[in-house]
TORFIKOL-281490 format. One line per field, with one value per residue: residue number from 1; residue in three letters; x, y, z of N, C-alpha, C, O, CB in turn. Coordinates in pm, 1 decimal, padded with zeros to 6 digits. Glycine has a CB too. Layout:
<atoms>
num	[NUM ...]
residu	[ALA ...]
n_xx	[X ...]
n_yy	[Y ...]
n_zz	[Z ...]
ca_xx	[X ...]
ca_yy	[Y ...]
ca_zz	[Z ...]
c_xx	[X ...]
c_yy	[Y ...]
c_zz	[Z ...]
o_xx	[X ...]
o_yy	[Y ...]
o_zz	[Z ...]
cb_xx	[X ...]
cb_yy	[Y ...]
cb_zz	[Z ...]
</atoms>
This chain:
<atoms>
num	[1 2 3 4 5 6 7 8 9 10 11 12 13 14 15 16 17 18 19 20 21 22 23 24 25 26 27 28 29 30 31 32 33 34 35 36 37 38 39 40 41 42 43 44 45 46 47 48 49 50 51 52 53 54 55 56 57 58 59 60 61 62 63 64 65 66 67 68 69 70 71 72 73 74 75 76 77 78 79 80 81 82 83 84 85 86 87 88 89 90 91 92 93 94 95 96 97 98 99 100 101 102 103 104 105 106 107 108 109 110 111 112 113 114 115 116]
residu	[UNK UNK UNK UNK UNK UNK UNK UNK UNK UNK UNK UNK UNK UNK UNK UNK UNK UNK UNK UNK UNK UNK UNK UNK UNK UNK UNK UNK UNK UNK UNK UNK UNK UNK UNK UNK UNK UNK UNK UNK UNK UNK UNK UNK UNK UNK UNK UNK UNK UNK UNK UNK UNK UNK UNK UNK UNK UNK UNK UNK UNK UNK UNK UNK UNK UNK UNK UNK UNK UNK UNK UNK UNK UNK UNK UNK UNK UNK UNK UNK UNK UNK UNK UNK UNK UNK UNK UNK UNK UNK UNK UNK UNK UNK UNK UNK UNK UNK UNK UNK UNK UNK UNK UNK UNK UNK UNK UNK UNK UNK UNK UNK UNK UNK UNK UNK]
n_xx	[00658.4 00812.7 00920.8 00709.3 00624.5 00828.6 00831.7 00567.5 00627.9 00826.0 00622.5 00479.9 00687.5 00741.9 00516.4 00446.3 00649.6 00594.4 00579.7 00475.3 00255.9 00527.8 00769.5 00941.4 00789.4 00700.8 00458.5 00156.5 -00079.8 -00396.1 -00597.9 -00749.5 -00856.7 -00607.1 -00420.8 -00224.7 -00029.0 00276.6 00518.5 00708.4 00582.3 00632.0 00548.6 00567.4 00634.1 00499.3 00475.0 00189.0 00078.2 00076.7 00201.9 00254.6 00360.5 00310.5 00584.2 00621.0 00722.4 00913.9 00785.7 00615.8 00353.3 00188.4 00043.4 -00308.1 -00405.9 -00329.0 -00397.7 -00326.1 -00447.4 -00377.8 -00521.3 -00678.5 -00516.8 -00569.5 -00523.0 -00598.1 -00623.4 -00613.4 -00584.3 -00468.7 -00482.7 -00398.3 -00623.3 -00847.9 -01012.5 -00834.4 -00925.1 -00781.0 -00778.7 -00619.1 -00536.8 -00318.8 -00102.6 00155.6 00437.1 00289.2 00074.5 -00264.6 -00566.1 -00775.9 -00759.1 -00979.4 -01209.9 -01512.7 -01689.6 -01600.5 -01344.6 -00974.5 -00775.0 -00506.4 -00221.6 00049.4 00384.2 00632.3 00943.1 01278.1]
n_yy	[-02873.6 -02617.0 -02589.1 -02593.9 -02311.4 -02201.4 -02223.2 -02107.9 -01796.2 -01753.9 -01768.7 -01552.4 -01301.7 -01337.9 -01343.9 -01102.4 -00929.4 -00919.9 -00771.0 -00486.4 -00235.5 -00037.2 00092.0 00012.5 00045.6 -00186.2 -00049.3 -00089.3 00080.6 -00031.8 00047.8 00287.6 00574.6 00722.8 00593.0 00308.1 00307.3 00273.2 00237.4 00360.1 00318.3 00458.2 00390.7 00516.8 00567.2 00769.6 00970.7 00992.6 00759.5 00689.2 00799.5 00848.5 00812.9 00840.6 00759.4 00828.2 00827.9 01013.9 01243.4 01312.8 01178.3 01288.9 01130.1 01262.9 01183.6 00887.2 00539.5 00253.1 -00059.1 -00270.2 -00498.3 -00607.8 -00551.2 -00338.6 -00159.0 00224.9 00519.4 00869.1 01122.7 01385.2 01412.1 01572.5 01767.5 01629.9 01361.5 01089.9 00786.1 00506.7 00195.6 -00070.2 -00433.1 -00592.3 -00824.0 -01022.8 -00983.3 -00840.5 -00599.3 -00557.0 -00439.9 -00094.3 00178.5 00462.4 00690.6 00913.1 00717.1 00520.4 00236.9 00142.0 -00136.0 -00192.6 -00313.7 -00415.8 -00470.8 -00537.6 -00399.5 -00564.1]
n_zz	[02842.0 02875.7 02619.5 02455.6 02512.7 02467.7 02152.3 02157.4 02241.6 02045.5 01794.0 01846.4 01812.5 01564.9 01417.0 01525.3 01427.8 01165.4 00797.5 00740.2 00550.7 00531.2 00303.9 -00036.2 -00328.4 -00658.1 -00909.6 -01043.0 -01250.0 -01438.3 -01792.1 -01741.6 -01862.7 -01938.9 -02031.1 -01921.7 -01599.1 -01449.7 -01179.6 -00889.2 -00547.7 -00234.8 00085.0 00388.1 00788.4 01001.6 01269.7 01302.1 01187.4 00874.1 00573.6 00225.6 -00093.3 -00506.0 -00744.0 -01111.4 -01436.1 -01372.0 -01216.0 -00953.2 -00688.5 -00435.3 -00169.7 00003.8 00185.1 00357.2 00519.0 00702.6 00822.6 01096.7 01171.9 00978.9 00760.2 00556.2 00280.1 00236.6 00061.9 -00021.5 -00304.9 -00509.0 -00873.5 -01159.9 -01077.1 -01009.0 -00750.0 -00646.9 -00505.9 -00330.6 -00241.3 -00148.5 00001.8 00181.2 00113.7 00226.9 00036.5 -00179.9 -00293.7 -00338.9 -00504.5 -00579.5 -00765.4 -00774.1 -00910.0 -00985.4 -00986.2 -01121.7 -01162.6 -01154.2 -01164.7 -00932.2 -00888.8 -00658.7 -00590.1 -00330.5 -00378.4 -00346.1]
ca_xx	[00586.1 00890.7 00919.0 00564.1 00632.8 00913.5 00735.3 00447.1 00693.1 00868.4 00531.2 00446.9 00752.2 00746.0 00410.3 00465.9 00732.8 00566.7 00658.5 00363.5 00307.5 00654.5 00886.1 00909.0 00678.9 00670.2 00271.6 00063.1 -00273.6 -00451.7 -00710.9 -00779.3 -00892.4 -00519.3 -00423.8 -00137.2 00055.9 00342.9 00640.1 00707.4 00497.0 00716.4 00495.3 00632.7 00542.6 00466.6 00422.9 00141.7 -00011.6 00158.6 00241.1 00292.4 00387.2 00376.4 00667.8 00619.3 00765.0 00954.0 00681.2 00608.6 00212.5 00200.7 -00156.2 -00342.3 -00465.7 -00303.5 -00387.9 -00272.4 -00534.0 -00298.5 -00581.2 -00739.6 -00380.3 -00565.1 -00464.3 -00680.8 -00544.0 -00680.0 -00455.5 -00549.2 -00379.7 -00459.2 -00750.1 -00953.5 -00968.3 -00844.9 -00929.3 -00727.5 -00812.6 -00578.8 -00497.6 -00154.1 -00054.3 00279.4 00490.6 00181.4 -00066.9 -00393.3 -00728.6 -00817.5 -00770.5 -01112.8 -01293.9 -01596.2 -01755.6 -01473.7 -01250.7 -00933.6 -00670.9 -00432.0 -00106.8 00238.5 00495.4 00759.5 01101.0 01375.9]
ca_yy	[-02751.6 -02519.1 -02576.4 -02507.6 -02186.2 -02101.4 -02218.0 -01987.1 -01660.3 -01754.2 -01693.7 -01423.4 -01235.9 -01370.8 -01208.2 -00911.7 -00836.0 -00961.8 -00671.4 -00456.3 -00196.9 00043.4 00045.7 00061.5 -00097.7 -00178.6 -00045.1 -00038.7 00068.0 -00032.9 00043.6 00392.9 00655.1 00842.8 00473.0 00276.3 00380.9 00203.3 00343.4 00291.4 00374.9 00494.3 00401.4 00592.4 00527.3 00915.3 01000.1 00964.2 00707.6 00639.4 00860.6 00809.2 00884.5 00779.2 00855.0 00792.5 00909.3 01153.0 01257.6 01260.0 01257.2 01297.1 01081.3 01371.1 01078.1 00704.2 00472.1 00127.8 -00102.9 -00371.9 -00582.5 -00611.6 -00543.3 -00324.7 -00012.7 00338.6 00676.7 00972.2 01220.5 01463.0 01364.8 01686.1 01796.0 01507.0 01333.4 00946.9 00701.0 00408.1 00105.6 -00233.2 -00571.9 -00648.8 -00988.1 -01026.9 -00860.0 -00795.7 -00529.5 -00568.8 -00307.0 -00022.6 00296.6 00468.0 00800.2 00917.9 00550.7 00413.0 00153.0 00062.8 -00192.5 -00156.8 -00388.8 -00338.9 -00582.4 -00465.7 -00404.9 -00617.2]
ca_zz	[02867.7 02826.0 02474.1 02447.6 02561.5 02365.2 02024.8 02148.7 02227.4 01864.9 01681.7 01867.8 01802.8 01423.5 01391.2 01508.6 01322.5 00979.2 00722.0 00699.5 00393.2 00518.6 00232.8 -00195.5 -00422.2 -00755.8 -00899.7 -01175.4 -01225.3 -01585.1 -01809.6 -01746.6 -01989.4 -02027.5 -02040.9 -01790.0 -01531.3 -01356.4 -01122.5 -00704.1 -00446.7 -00133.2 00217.5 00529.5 00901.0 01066.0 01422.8 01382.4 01084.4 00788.0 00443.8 00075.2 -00279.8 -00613.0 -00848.1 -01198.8 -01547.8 -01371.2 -01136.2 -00760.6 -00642.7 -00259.7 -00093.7 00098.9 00342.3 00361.3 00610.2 00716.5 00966.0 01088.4 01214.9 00848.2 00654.9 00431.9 00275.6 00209.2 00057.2 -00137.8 -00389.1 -00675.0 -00995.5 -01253.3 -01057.9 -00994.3 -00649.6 -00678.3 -00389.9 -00321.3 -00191.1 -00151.7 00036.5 00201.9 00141.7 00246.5 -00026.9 -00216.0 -00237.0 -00469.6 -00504.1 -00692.7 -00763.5 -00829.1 -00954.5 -01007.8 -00961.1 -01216.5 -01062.4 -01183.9 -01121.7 -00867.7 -00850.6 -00654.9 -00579.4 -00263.7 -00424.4 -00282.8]
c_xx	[00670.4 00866.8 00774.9 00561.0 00710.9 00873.3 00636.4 00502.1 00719.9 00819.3 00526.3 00569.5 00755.0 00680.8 00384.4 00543.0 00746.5 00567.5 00529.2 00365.0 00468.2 00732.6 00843.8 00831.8 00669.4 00505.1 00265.9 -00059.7 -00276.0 -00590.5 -00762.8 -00757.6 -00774.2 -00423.5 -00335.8 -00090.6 00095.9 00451.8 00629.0 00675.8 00575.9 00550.0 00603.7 00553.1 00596.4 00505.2 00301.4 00075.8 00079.7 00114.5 00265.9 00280.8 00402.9 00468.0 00603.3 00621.7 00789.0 00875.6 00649.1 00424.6 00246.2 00047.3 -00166.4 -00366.2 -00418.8 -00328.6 -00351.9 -00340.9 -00454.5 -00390.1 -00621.5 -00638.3 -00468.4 -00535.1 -00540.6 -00554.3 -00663.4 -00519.3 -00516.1 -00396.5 -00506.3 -00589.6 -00877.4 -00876.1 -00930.4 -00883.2 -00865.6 -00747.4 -00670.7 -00525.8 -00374.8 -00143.4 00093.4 00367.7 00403.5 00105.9 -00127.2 -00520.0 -00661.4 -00798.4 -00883.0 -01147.7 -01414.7 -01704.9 -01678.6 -01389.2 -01116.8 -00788.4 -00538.1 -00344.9 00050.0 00313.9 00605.9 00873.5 01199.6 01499.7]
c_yy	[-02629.1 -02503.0 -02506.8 -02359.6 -02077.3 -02131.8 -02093.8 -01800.0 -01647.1 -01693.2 -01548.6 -01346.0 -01294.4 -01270.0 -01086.2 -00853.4 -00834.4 -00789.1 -00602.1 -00354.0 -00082.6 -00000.6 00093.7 -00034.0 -00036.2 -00098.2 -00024.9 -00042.9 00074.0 -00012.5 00194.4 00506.3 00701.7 00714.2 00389.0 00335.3 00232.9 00307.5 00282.7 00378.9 00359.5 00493.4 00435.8 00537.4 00713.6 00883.6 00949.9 00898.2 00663.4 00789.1 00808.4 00849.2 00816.1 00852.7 00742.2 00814.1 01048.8 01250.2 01207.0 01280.1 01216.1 01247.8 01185.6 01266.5 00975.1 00677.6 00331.4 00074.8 -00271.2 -00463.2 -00611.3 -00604.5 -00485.4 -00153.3 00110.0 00462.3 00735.5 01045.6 01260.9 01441.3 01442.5 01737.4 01701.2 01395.9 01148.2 00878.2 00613.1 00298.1 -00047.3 -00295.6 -00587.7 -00772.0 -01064.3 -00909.2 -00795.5 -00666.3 -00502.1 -00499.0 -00248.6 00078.5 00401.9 00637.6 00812.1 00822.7 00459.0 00340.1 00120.4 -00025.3 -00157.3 -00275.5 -00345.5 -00463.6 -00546.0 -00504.1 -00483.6 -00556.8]
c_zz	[02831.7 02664.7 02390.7 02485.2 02473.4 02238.7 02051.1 02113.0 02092.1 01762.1 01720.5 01839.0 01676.7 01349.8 01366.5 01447.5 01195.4 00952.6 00723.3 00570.2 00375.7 00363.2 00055.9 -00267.0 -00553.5 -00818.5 -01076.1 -01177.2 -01425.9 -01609.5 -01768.1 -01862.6 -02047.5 -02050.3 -01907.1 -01737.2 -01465.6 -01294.1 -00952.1 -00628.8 -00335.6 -00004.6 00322.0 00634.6 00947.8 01205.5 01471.4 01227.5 00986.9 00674.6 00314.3 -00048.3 -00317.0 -00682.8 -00941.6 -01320.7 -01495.6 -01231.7 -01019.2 -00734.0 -00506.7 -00193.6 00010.1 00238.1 00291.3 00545.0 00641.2 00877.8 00961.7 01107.1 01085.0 00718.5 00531.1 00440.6 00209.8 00210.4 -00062.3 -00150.1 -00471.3 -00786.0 -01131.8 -01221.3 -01043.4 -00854.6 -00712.6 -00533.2 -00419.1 -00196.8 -00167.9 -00004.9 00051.4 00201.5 00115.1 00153.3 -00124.7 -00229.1 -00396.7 -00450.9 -00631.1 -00710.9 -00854.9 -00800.7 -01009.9 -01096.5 -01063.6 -01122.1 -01151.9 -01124.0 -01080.2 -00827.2 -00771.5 -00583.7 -00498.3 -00361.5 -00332.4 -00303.9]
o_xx	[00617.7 00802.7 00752.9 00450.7 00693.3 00879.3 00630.0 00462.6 00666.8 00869.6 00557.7 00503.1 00864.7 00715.2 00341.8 00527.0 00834.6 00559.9 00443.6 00453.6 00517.0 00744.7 00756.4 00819.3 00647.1 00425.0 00328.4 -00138.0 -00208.8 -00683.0 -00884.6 -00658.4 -00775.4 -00320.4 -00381.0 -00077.5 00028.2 00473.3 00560.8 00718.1 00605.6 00462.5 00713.2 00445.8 00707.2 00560.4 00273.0 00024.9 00170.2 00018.4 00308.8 00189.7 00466.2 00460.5 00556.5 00505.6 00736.5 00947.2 00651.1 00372.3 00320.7 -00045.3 -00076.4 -00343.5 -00454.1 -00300.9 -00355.8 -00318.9 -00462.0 -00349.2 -00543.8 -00667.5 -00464.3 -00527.1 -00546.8 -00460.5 -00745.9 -00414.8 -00612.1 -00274.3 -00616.2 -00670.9 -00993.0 -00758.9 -00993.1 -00855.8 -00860.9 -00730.7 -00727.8 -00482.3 -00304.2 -00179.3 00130.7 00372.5 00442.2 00072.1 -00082.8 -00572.8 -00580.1 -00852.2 -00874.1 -01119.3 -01442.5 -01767.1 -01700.7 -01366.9 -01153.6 -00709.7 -00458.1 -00386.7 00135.9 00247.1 00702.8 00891.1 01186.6 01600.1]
o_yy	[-02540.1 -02414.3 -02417.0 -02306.4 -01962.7 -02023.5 -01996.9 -01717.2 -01562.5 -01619.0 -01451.5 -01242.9 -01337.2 -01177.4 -01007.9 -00738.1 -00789.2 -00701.9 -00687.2 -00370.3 -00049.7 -00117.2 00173.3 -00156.3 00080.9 -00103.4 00022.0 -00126.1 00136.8 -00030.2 00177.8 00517.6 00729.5 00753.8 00407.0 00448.3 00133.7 00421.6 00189.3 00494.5 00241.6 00579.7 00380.0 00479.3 00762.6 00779.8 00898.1 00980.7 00590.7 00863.5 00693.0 00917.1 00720.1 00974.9 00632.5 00828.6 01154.8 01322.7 01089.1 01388.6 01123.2 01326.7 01209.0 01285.5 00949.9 00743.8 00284.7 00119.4 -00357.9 -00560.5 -00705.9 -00640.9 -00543.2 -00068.7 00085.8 00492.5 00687.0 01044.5 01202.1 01451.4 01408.5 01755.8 01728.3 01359.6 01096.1 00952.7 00596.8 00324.2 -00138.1 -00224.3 -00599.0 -00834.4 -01135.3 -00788.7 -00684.2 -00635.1 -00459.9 -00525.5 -00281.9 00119.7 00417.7 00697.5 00724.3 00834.7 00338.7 00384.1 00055.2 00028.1 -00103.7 -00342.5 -00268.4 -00544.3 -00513.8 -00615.2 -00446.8 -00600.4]
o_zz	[02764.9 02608.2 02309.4 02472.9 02431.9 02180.6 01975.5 02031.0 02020.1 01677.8 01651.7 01849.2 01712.7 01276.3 01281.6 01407.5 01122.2 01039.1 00699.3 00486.3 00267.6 00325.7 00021.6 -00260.6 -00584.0 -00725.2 -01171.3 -01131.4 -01507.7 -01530.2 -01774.9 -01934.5 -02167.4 -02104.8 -01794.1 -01784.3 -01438.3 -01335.1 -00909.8 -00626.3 -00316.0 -00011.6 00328.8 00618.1 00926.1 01242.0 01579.4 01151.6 01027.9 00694.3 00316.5 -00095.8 -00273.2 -00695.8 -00910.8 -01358.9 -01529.6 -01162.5 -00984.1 -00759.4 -00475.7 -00174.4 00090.8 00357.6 00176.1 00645.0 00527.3 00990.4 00874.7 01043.7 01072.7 00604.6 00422.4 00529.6 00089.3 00284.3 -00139.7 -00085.0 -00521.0 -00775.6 -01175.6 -01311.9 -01076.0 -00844.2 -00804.9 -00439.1 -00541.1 -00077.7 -00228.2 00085.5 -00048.8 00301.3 00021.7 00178.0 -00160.0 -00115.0 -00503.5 -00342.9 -00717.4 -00608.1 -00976.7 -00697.0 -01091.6 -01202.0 -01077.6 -01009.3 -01249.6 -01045.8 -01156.9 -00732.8 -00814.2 -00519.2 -00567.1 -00411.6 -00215.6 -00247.6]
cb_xx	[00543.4 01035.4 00943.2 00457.5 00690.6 01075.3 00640.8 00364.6 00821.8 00854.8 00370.1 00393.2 00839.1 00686.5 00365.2 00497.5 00841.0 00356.8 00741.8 00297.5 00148.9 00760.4 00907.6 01041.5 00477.9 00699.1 00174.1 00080.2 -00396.3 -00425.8 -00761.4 -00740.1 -00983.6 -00438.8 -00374.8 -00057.7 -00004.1 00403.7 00589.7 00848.6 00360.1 00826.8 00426.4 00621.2 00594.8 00296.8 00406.0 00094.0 -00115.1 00120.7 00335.6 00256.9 00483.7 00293.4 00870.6 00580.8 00660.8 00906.4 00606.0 00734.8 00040.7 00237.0 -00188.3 -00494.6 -00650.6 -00080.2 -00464.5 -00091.3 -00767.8 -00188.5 -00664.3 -00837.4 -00285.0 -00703.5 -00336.9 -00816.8 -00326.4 -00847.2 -00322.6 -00606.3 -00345.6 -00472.3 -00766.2 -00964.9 -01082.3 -00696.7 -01040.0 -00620.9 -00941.1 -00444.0 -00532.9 -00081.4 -00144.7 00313.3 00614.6 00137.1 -00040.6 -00449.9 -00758.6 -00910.5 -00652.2 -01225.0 -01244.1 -01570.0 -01947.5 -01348.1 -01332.5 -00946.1 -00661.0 -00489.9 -00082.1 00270.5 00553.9 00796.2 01161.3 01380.2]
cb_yy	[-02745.9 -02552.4 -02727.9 -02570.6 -02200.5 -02114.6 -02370.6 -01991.8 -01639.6 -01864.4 -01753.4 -01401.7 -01214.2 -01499.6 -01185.7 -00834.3 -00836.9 -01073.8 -00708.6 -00409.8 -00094.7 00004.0 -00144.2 00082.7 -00132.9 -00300.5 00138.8 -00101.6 00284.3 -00155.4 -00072.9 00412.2 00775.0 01018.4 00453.1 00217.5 00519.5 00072.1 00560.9 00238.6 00313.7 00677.1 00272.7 00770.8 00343.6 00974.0 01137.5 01057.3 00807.9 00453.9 00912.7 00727.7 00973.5 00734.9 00885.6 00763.0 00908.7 01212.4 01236.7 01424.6 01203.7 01490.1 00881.0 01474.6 01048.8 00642.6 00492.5 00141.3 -00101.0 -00376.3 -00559.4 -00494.1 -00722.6 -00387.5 -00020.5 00355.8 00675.6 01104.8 01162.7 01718.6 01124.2 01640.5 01866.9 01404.6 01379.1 00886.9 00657.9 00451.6 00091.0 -00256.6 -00663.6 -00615.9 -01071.6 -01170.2 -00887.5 -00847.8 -00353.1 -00723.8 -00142.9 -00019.6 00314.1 00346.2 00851.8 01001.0 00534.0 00508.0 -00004.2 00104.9 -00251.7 -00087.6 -00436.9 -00151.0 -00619.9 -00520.9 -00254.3 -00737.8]
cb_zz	[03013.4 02864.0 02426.6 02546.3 02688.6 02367.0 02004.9 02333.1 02308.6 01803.0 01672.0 02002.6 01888.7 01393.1 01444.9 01611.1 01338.1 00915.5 00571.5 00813.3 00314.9 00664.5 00267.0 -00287.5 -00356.9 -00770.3 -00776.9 -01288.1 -01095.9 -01647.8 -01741.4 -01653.8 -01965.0 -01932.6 -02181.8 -01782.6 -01437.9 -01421.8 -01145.9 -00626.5 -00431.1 -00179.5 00253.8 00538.9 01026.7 01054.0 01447.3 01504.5 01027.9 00741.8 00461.0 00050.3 -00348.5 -00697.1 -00837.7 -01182.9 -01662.9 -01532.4 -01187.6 -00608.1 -00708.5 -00199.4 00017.6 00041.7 00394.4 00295.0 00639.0 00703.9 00944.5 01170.1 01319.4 00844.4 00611.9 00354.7 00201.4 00336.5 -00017.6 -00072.3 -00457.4 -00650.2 -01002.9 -01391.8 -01146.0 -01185.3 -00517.0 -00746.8 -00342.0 -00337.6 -00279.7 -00268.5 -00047.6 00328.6 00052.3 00221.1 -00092.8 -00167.8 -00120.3 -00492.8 -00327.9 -00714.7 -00783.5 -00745.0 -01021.3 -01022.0 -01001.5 -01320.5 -01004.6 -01279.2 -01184.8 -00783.4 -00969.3 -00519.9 -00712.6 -00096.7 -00431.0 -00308.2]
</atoms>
């Protein structure tokens, strides 16, 4: 029965401290009109929510809104990149994260890979 107990605490403290999206990530989004983009997406944890930027060729964009829903591990932000709003959408799966980044009803592919 002990052991049973301490297996149970184990996960639970495993769990909880799985990696969620904090930290640097590889990204690339393809297939859009001015054509690729790659570079690393910096997630923050706030006070109160989470934060984030892309750099890339040199370049910082700052997300007006990110969010992170641990129950669902998925990830939502908006940002203007040259005057046009983008939405962002993706999927945490472990070091992972997969969606879209989408404008005016265009979608396109959204990859990033945490940095080690």
């Amino acid at each position: 029965m002990k052991k049973g107990f301490l297996y149970l605490g184990f996960f639970v403290l495993v769990t909880s401290c799985a990696p969620g999206p904090i930290g640097a990530w590889n990204y690339s989004v393809t297939g859009t009109p001015q054509g690729d983009y790659a570079g690393v997406m910096t997630i923050s944890k706030k006070d109160k929510g989470y934060s984030a930027k892309l750099m890339s060729a040199g370049t910082e964009t700052t997300f007006n809104k990110f969010s992170y829903m641990k129950a669902t591990k998925k990830t939502e932000g908006e940002f203007d990149f040259s005057g046009t709003q983008i939405l962002f959408s993706a999927q945490l799966n472990k070091d992972q994260l997969k969606g879209t980044m989408s404008t005016s009803g265009l979608e396109f592919p959204f990859n990033a890979t945490r940095k080690k």
